[in-house]
N, C-alpha and C positions, 0 to 999 in steps of 0.2 A: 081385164087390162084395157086401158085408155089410153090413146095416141095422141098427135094434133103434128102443127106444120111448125116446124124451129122458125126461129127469125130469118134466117138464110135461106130459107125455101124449102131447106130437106126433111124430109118426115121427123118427126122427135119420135125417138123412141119409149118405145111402151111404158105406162107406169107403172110401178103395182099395186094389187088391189087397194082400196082404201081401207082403213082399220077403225074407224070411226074417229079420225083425226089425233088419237092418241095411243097408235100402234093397238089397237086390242079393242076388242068387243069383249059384252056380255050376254048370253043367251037364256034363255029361262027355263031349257029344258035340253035333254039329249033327245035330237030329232033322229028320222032312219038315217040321212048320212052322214050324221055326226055318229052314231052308232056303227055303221060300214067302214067309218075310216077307224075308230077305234079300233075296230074290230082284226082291221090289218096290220096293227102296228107290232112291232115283236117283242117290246121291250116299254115298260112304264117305269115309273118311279115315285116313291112312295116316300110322305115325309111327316114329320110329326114333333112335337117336343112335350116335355111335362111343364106343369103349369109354373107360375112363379119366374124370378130372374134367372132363377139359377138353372144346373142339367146340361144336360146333353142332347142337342137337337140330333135330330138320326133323318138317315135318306138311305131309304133302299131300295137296289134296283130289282127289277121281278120280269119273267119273260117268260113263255115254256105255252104262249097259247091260256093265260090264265084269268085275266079279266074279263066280264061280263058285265051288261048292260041290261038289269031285272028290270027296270024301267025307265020313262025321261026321266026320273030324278033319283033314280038309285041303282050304284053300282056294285060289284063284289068280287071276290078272288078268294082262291084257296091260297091259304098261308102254312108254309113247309118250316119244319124245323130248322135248324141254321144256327148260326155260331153268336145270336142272338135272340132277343124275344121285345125288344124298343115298340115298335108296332102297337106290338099288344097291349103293354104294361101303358104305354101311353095313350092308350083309346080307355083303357079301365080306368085312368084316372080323369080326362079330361074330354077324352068324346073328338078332341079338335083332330084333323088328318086335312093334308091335298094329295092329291094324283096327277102327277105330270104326262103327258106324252108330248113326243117330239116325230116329228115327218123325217127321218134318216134317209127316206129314198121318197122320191116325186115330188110335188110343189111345195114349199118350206111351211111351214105349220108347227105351232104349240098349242097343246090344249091343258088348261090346268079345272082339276074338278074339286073344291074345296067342299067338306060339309064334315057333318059328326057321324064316326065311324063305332061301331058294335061288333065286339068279339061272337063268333057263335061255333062251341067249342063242339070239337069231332064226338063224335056217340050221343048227344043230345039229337030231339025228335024236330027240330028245328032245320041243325046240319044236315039228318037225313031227308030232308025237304027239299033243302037248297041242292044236295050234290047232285042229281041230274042235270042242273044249268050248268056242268063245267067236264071237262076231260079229264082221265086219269092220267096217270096210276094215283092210286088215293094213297099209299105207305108212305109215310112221313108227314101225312098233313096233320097239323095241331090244329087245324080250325078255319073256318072263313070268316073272314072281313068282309061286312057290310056297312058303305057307305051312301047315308043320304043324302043327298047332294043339296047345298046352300049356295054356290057360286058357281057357275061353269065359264069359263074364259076361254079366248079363241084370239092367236094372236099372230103373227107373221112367222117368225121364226128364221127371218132373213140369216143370223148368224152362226146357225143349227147346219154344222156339216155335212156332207151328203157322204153315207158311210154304204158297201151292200152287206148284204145279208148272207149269212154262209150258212148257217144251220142252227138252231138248237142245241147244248149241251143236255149231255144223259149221264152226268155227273151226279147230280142228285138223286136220279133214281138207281144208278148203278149201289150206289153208297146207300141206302134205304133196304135195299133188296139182300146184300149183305151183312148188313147189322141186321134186319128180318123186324116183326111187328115188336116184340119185348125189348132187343134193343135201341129200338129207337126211342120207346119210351124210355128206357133207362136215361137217354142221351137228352132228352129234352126236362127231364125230372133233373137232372146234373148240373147241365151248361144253361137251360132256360127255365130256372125258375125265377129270376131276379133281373131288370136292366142293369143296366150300367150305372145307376143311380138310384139302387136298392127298392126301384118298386116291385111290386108281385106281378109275375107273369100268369101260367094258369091257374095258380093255386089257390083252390076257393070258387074255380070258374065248372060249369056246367051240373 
């Protein structure tokens, strides 16, 4: 923050930071406390579309403690079954993905991590590599997403509300634990084999 003396005598009040004169930096890598502050965040957001004019652009949001930071230039999360499969069908086709985070509580902050993201479907010798980098419960995951990162952006976030935080929902796992390991599969063979604009979800994948 930087101050100075109004014309009238009295202090001017603080500015804020500067953002490289065009609200926003770009950074070359995720440093540790770019990594620390992600790491606090409770909720990101994830966005994607299929290639071409046409589709359906998709954003969804994901919380639960689920994103990691494999290194400065690649990130990942476990991806839960859900009343769709966009995400997925759309990194099989085109690789393109960003990741939003927003500062809900403390000094106002956007971070968007753009790059090409890779399905890496549960039971392959890959997935069981990566799952120690994340927390359970594992019942419901179809897979984790790993993204490379091409772009990281860092931006003010002045008009991003200050919201608190109350807790975690245990909604998905309550509903996971109930349908048990077979039905979930049943339920993601059903509801996620296709987007919303007939590409292939896992089918054909691991």
């Amino acid at each position: 923050m930087s101050g100075g003396m109004a014309v009238d005598g009295r202090a001017a009040p603080p500015q804020p930071p500067s953002y490289g004169g065009f609200m926003g930096k770009v950074v070359p890598v995720v440093d540790d406390a770019l990594r620390d502050w992600i790491a606090a965040q409770r909720v990101f957001f994830v966005a994607s579309a299929p290639s071409g004019d046409g589709g359906h652009v998709n954003c969804s949001p994901r919380g639960g403690d689920a994103l990691r930071v494999l290194s400065p230039t690649t990130i990942a999360w476990p991806d839960r079954a859900g009343s769709g499969i966009e995400t997925i069908a759309h990194l099989r086709q085109n690789g393109r993905i960003v990741v939003m985070l927003c500062a809900f509580e403390g000094p106002p902050r956007i971070v968007r991590l753009h790059g090409r993201g890779e399905v890496v479907v549960a039971g392959t010798a890959e997935f069981e590599r990566l799952q120690p980098s994340f927390p359970g419960p594992w019942l419901g995951v179809r897979a984790i997403v790993r993204v490379e990162l091409s772009r990281i952006s860092d931006s003010c976030g002045f008009g991003v509300p200050l919201l608190q935080f109350v807790g975690q929902r245990d909604t998905m796992r309550t509903w996971a634990e109930k349908k048990g390991e077979a039905g979930v599969a049943n339920y993601v063979k059903e509801k996620n084999a296709r987007s919303l604009d007939g590409l292939p979800g896992l089918d054909g994948l691991g």
